[in-house]
N, C-alpha and C positions, 0 to 999 in steps of 0.2 A: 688571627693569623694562623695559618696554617701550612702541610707541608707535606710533599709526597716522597718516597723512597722507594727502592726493591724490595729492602730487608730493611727492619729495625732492629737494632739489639739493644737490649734495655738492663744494664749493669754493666760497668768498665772496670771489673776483677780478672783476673787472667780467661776466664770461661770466653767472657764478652769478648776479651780484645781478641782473642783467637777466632772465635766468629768472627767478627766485624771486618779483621784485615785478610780472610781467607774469601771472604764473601766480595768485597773489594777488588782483590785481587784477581776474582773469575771476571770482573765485567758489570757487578751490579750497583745500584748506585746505594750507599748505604749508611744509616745514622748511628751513629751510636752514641748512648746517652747515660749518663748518672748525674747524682747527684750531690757528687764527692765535687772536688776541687782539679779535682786532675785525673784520668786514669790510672789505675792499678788495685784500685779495691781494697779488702784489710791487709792483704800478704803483702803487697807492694805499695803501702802505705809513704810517702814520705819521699821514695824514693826517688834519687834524680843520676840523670844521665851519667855526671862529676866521678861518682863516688860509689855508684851501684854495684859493680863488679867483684867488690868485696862485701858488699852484703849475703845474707842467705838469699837465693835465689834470684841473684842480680844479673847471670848471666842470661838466663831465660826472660826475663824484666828488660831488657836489655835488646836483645833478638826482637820478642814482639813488639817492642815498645818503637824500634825501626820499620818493621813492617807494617805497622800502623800508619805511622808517620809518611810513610812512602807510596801506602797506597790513596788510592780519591775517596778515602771515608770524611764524611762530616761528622766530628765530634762535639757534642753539645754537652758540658759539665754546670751543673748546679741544680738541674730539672731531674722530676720525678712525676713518674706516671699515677695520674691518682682519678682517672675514672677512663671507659672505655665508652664511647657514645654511642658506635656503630661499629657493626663488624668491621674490623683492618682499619679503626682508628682509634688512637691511645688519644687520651687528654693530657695534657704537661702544665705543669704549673715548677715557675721558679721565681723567689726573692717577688711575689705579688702579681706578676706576669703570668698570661694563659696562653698556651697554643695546641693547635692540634696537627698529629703527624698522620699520617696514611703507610699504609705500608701491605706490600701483596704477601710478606712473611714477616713473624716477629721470630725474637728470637730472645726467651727470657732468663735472665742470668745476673736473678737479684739475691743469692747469695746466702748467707744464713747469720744467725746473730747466738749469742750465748743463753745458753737455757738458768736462769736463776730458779734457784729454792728457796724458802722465807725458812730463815731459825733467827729466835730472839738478837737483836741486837743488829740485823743485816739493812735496815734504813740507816745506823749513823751514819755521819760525815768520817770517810776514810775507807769506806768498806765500798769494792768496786768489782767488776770486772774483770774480769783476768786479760780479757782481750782490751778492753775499756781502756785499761790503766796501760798497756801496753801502746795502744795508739793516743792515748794522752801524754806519754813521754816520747813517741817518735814525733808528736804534733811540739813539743817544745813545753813540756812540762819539767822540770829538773827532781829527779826524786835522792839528788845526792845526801846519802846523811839517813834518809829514811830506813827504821827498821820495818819489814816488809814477812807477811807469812802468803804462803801461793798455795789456795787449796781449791777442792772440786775434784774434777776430774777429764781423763782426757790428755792427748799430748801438749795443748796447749800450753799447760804450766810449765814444763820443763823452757818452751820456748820463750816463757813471758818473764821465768826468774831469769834465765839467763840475760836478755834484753834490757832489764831493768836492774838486775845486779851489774850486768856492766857499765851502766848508764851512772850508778855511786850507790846506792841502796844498798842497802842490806839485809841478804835473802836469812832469814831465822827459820825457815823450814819449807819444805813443797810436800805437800798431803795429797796422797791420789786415792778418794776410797774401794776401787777397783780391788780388789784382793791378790796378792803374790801369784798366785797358779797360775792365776788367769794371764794377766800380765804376763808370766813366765811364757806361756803358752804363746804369744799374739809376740814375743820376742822371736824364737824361734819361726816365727813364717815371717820373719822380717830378713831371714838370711837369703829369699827371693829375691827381697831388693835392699840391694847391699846399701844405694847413695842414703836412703832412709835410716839405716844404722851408723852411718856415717853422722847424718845429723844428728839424731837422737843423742850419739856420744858425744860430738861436740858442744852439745847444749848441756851438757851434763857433766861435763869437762869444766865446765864457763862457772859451774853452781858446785862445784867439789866440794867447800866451804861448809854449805848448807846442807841439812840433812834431807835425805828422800825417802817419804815411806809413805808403805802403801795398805791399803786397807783400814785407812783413818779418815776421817771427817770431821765436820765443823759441829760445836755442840752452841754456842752462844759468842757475842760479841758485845762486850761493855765497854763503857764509857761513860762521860756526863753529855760534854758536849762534843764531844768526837771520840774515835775509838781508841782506847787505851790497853785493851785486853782483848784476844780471843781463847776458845779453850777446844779442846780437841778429844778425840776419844778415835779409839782402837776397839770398841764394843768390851772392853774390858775394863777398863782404866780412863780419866780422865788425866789431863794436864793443861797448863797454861802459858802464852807467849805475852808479853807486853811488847807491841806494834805499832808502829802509826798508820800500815795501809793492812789492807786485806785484799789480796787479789782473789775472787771468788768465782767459780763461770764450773756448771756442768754439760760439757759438752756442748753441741751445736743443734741446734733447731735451726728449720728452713723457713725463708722468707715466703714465706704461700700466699701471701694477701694477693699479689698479682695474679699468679694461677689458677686463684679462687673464684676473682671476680670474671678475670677469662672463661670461666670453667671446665678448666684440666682436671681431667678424671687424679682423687689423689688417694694413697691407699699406703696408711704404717706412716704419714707425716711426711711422704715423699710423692714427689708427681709422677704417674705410672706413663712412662715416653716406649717408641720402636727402637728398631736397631738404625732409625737415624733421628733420633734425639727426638722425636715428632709425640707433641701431647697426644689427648685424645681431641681436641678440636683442632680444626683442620688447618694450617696455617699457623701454627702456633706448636714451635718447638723449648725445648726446658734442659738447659743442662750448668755442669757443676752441683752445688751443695742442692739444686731443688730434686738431685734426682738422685744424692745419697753425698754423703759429707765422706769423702776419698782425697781431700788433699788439690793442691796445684795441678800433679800431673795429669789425675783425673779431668779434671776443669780445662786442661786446655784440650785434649782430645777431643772432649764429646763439642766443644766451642768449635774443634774442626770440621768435626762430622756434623754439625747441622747447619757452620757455614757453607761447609760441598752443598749439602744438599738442598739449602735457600737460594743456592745457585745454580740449579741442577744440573747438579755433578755428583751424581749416585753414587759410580763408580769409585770416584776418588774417596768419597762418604766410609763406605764399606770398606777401601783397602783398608783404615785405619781399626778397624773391630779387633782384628784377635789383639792387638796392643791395650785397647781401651777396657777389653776382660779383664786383662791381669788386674788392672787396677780399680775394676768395680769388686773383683772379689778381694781385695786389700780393703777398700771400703766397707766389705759386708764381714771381715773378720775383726776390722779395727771398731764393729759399732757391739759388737760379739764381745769383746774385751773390755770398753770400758762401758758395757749396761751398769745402770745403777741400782743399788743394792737395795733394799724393801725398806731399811732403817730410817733411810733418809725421810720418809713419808711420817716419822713422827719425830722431826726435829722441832718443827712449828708448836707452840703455846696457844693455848686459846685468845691470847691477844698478841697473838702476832701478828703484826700489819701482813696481809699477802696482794691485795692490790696497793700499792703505795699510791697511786694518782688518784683515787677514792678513801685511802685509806679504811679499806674495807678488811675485818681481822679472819682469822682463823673459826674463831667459835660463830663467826656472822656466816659463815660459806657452807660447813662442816656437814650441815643438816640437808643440804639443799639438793634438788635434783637431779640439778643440770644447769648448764652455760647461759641459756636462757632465763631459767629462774632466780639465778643467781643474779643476772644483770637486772631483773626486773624488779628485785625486793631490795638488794645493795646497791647498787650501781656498777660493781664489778667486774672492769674492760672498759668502761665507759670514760675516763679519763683522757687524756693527753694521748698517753701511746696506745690509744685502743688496744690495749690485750698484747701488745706484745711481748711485755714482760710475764703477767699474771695469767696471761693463757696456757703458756708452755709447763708454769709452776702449777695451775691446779687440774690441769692432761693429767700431768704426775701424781699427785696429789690424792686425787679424785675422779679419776678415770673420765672429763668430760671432755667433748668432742667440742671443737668448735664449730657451730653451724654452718659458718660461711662469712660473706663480708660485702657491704656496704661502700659504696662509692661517697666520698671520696676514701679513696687509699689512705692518705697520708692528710692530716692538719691542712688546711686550705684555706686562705683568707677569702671571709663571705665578699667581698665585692670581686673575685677571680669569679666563682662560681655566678655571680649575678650577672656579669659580664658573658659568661657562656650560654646564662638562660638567656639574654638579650640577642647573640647572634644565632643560639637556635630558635628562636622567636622572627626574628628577619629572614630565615631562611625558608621558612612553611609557607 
């Protein structure tokens, strides 16, 4: 089966849906696709029409989620693009199901996921995500009752204790190992944008309770059979929380597998796009977190600018630039603040798991060359999530690059893909 459009946009996070319903809106006929359950991506997770307007960012949630709805986009949710056959044709695969879409522009806006570090004790049962554990209790997890430690770094924490301490938990500390100046520093250019301090304090308002400090880290996490303890350190001093969760996540890393296999020029972990959102291959634009991790407002902009411009509507493209500046240089000062610190690269033991879906350790990687050698002698990436957790962790780690990436994208049930060679076989 198969299927043609104008534009395709591929992620339904605020980025996409601002594509999709501006691109719509011009004239063109346009798909937009994830493989979440509904659109809104991780910010507007959960959220429903009822109830939205008192959430963070419900009014914007809210706005585009009308627009959307209003304009003649076809939205396809469950599917995921996971090989590109021909130029201007994505592969989809959903729930066992193949189809291929056509499209004279894509438009890709797959988002970014949490950067994990391995320190002892970070595979028990309790120890998660900072972002993870947050969309596990807006999915309908109850964490009432739980004592709770939120470490890493990033604004994320502040967001995840407040959400989940509101939800009944109990936040027993939020660790950011970022250092005070810094921080200090990345506060003060926040008085540019006031609604951003606004949040910040009210998430911080939500967590008074708990303490916040900064330039501390994770040292280990014990347990027998789930987590019982974590321990902490300030590079001076160590100490200890007895917990039932660990919300843990360093920052944001971008979804590249798609722009990889497209092959968008990428350069510092980000895809290098123009001043209208446009990769380096021709028909194929990238915006939100693949072109620097700036938050919503960022995402919906540049989702505007390369909907104009999948619609060729330049002009209207380029009005939106000097607003879209402010907030990529808010992006390039917020990734300036919370860089991570050199220490962390020896929190790992020589038997500490760092691929978990090979269960491949520390002292098995340690010696090795490179991303390739590594997979060649461990098997390390070669699991379940191909590399998307243990990639990002040994970038950091061990300075390796990932080569590139393989079709399919994503886990693919063999008879979807044997079904695709069958009709490219009938088609020759």
């Amino acid at each position: 089966m198969s299927a043609r459009f104008d534009v395709v946009v591929v992620g339904a996070g605020p980025g996409g849906i601002a594509a999709a319903a501006v691109a719509a809106e011009a004239g063109r006929r346009v798909c937009l696709l994830d493989n979440g359950v509904a659109p809104g991506g991780q910010i507007w997770r959960g959220y429903r029409a009822e109830t939205a307007e008192k959430a963070a960012h419900g009014r914007e949630y809210l706005h585009w989620m009308k627009r959307l709805k209003q304009s003649s986009c076809t939205v396809w949710t469950g599917w995921q693009a996971i090989d590109r056959p021909t130029a201007g044709v994505l592969r989809l695969e959903c729930r066992g199901e193949g189809r291929d879409v056509e499209a004279k522009a894509l438009i890709l806006a797959t988002g970014a996921r949490e950067r994990f570090l391995p320190f002892p004790g970070w595979t028990l049962p309790g120890v998660m995500g900072a972002g993870g554990l947050q969309a596990l209790v807006k999915g309908g997890l109850d964490p009432a009752g739980k004592r709770v430690v939120v470490a890493g770094s990033g604004p994320l924490l502040l967001a995840v204790a407040a959400s989940v301490g509101g939800a009944g938990a109990r936040i027993h500390g939020i660790y950011e190992q970022a250092p005070l100046g810094r921080l200090a520093g990345f506060g003060l250019t926040l008085l540019r944008h006031p609604d951003k301090l606004i949040e910040g304090a009210g998430y911080r308002m939500r967590t008074w309770r708990a303490a916040y400090r900064t330039g501390c880290w994770i040292v280990r996490a014990e347990g027998r059979d789930s987590l019982e303890r974590v321990t902490l350190t300030d590079g001076h001093r160590q100490w200890s929380h007895n917990c039932d969760w660990l919300a843990c996540g360093f920052q944001l890393v971008s979804n590249l597998e798609l722009p990889r296999l497209l092959g968008c020029r990428i350069e510092g972990g980000l895809v290098v796009v123009d001043k209208l959102q446009q990769s380096s291959v021709q028909g194929v634009a990238c915006v939100g977190e693949l072109t620097g991790i700036g938050g919503m407002e960022k995402a919906l902009l540049e989702g505007q600018i390369a909907g104009w411009a999948a619609a060729g509507c330049a002009a209207q493209a380029r009005a939106l630039r000097p607003r879209l500046q402010r907030w990529q240089r808010f992006a390039l000062r917020l990734s300036r603040a919370f860089a991570l610190r050199a220490e962390l690269r020896g929190l790992a033991d020589a038997d500490t798991v760092v691929c978990r879906c090979e269960d491949v350790t520390h002292a098995a990687l340690a010696g090795r060359a490179g991303w390739r050698e590594a997979k060649l002698y461990t098997r390390c990436g070669m699991g379940a999530c191909q590399g998307r957790v243990c990639g990002s962790a040994t970038e950091f780690l061990y300075g390796w690059q990932n080569p590139g990436v393989r079709p399919p994208v994503y886990p693919t049930p063999v008879f979807v893909l044997a079904d695709d060679a069958d009709a490219a076989s009938a088609h020759r």
